[in-house]
N, C-alpha and C positions, 0 to 999 in steps of 0.2 A: 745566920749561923752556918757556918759549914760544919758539916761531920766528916771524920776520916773513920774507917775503917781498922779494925785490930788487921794481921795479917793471916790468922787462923782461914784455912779453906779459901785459898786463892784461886785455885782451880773452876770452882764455880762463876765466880765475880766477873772473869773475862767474857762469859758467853749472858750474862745479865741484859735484860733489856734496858734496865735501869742507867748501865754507860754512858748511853748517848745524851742525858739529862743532865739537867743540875739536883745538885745533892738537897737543897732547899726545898724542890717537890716535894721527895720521899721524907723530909724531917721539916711538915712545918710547924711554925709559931701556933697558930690558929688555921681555923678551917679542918674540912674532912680530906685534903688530899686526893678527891677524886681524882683526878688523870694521873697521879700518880699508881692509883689502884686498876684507872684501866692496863695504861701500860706492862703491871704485873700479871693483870690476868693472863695476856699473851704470851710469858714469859718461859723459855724452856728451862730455865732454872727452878721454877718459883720454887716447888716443894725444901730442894737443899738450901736458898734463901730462908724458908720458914723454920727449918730446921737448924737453920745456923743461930738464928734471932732469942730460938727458945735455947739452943745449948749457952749459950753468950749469956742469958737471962736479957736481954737486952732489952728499955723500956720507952724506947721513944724511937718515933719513926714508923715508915710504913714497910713492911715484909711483907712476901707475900701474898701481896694485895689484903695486908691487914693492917689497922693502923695498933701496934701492942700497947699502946699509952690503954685502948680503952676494946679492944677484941683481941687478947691473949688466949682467953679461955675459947673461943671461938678457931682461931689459927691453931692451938692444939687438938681443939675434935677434927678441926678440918685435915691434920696430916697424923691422927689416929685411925679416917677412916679413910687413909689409902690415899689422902689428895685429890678425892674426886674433887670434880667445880663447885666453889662456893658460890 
């Protein structure tokens, strides 16, 4: 599966850690995506990535070092309380 992108908040996506990857990490079939979450942990976007995921309601994929298929509700307390480290 490849995923594109709407083109809402461009601005952020250029400085993503995510770039340098294939888009198959961050959206897969099966599995948790780990190195796709380590990668975001590092990420100096992540918070505006999470933010973009829940504005977009967006339901597959990994943001934020969250996977929203199945921690939505976890990615929103995480950038309710400020984006500290999950």
């Amino acid at each position: 599966m490849t995923a594109t992108l709407p083109d809402e908040h461009p601005h952020w996506r250029q400085d993503a850690a995510c770039r340098a990857g294939t888009p198959e990490a961050w959206f897969p079939s099966q599995g948790l995506a780990l190195d796709a979450k380590a990668i975001c942990m590092g990420c100096p976007v992540r918070r505006a990535c999470g933010l973009y995921a829940i504005d977009l309601n967006i339901g597959f994929g990994v943001w934020a070092a969250f996977d929203v298929r199945f921690e939505r509700a976890p990615l929103v307390a995480w950038l309710a309380n400020g984006s500290a480290v999950a």
